[in-house]
C-alpha positions as CSV (number, residue, x, y, z in Angstrom):
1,X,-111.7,-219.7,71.3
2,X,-110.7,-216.8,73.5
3,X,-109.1,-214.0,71.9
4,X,-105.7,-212.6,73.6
5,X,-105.0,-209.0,73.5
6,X,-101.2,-208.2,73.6
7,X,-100.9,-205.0,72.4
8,X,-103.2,-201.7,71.3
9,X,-101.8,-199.9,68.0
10,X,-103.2,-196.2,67.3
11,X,-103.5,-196.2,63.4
12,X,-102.7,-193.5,61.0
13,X,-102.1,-194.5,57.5
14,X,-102.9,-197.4,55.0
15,X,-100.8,-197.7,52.1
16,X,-99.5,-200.4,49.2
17,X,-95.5,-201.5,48.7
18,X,-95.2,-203.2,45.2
19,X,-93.2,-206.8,46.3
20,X,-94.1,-206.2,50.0
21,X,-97.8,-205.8,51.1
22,X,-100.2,-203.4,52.4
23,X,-98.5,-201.3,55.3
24,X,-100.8,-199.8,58.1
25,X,-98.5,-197.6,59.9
26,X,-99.5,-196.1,63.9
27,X,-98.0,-196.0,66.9
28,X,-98.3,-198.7,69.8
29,X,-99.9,-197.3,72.3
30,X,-99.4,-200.8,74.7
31,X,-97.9,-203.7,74.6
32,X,-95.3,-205.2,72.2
33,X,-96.8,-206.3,68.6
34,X,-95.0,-209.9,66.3
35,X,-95.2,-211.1,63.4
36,X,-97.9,-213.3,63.7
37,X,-99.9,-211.9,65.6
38,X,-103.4,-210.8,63.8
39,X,-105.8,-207.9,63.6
40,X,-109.9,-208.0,62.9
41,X,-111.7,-205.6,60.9
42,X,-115.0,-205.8,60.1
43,X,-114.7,-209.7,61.5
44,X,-112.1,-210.5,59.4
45,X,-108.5,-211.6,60.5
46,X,-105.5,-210.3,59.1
47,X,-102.1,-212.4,60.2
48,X,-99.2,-209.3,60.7
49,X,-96.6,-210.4,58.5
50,X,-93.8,-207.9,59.2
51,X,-93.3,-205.1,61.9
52,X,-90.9,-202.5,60.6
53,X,-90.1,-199.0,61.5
54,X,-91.3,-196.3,58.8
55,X,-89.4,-193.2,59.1
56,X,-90.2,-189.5,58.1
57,X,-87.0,-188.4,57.7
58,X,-88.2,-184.9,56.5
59,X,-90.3,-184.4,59.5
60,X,-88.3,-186.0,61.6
61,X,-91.3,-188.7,62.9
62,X,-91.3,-192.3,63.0
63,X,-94.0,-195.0,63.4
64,X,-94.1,-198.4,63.5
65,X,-95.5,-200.3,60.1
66,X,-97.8,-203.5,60.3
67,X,-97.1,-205.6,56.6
68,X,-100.1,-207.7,55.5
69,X,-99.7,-209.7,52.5
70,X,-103.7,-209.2,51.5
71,X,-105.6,-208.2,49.1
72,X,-105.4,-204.8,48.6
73,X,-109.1,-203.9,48.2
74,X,-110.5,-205.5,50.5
75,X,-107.8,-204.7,53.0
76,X,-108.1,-200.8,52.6
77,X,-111.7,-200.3,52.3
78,X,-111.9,-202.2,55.8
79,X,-108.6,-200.1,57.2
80,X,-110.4,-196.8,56.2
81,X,-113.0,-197.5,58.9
82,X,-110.3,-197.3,61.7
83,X,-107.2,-194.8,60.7
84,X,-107.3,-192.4,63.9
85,X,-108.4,-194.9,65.8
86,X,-106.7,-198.0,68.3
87,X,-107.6,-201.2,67.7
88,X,-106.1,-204.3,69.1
89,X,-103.3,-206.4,68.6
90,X,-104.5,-210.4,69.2
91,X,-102.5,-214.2,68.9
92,X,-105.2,-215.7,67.2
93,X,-107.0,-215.1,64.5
């Protein structure tokens, strides 16, 4: 199955909400990103949950948050191989 890129997200930061997830905040560099839509890192497939806005009030930034209801482990050992970088932003897993 082909993959479809739709959008391409510069990452940043990796972090755990208690209740919600594991957030990977970046910017979107192109295209428009869903929930639903799915990242790979290191071959596997995350499913984006939640897009949300994640606001630095004190430094008066924003970026855009990707919520992954994973495993927390495994999810940020793979995410610390691409923070900096842009990955892409597929339909299917």
């Amino acid at each position: 199955m082909l993959l479809s890129t739709v959008a391409q997200f510069k990452t940043s930061k990796c972090f755990s909400i208690v209740g919600i997830g594991q957030v990977l905040t970046g910017n979107i560099i192109e295209g428009v990103i869903d929930a639903g839509y799915y990242i790979q890192l290191d071959g596997i497939s995350y499913k984006i949950d939640s897009v949300e806005a994640v606001d630095y009030v004190s430094r008066g930034e924003s970026e855009t948050g990707l919520i992954f209801d994973v495993a927390p482990n495994e999810f940020q050992t793979s995410v610390a191989n691409v923070l900096g970088q842009i990955i892409s932003i597929t339909t299917l897993p």
